[in-house]
C-alpha positions in Angstrom: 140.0 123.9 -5.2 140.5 121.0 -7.2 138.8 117.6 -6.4 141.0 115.3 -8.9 144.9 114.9 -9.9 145.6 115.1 -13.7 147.5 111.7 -14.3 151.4 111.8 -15.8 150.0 108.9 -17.8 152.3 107.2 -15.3 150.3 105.3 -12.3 153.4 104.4 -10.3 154.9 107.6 -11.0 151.8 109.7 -9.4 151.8 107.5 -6.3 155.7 107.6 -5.9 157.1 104.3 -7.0 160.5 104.3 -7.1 161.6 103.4 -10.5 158.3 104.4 -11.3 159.1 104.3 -15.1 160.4 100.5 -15.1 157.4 99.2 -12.7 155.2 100.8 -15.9 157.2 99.0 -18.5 156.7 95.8 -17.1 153.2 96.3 -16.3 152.7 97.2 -20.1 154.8 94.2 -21.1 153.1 92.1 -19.0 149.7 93.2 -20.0 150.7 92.7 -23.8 151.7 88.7 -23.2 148.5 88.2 -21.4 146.8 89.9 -24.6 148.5 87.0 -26.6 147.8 84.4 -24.5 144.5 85.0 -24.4 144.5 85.8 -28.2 145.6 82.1 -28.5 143.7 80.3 -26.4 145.9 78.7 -24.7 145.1 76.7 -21.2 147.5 77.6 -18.1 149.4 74.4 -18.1 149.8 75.1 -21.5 151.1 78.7 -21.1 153.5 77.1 -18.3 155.2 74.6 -20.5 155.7 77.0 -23.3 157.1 79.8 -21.1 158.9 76.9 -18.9 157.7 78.6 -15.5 155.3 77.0 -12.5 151.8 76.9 -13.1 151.2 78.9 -9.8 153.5 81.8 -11.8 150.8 82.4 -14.3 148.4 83.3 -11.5 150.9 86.3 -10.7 151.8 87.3 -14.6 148.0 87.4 -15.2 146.9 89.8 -11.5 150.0 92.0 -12.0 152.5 90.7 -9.0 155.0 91.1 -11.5 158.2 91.5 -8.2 159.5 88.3 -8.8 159.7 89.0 -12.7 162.6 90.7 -14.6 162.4 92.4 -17.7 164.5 90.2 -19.2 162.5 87.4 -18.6 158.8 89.2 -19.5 161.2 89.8 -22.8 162.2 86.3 -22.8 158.4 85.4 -22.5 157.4 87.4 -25.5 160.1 85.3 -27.2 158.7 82.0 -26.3 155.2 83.6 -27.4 157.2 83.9 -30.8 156.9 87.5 -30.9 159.6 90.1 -32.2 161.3 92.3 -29.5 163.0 95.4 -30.6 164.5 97.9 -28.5 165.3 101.4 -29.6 167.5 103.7 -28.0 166.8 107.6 -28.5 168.3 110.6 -27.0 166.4 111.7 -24.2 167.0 115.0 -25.0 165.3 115.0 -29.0 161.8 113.1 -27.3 159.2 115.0 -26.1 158.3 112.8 -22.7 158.8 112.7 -19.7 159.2 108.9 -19.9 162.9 106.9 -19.6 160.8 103.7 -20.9 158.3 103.8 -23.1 156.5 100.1 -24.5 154.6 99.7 -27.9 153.2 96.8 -29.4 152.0 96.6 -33.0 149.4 93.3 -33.3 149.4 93.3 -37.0 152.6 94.9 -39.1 150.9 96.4 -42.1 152.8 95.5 -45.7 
């Protein structure tokens, strides 16, 4: 008899989330703009001005509460951040996961 679950790699997914697959993404996205606000340094009233949200807001992106954000605007964060978004769409069919969504970030583009 077992004692553990092997993980899909997914968290909501293993717990059944619905749309266990965005819920990740954002998490992901949302852990990556913290990474690059704390990269730069910035103070929280800072971080609200730049990404023109309340200062009690930050408090949720940085603990995970992410219900009252939309992609679209953890995207639109990232752009405020000055960071490039780009979105490729693949046929699910030719990838080997079992994931609709999958988020990468690359701190440093090699030349």
């Amino acid at each position: 008899m077992e004692d553990y679950t092997v993980s899909s790699g997914n968290i909501f997914k293993d717990i059944g989330f619905a749309n266990a697959d965005e819920k990740f993404a954002k998490a992901k996205l949302a852990a990556i703009i913290n990474k690059i606000i704390k990269e730069k340094g910035y103070a929280s009233q800072e971080i609200a001005r730049i990404l023109n949200i309340h200062q009690s807001k930050i408090s949720d992106l940085e603990n995970g509460r992410l219900k009252s954000f939309s992609m679209e605007c953890l995207f639109s964060f990232l752009e405020a951040l000055d960071q490039h978004i780009e979105i490729t769409i693949s046929d699910k069919s030719k990838i080997k996961t079992e994931q609709n969504i999958t988020v990468a970030y690359l701190s440093q583009i090699m030349q």
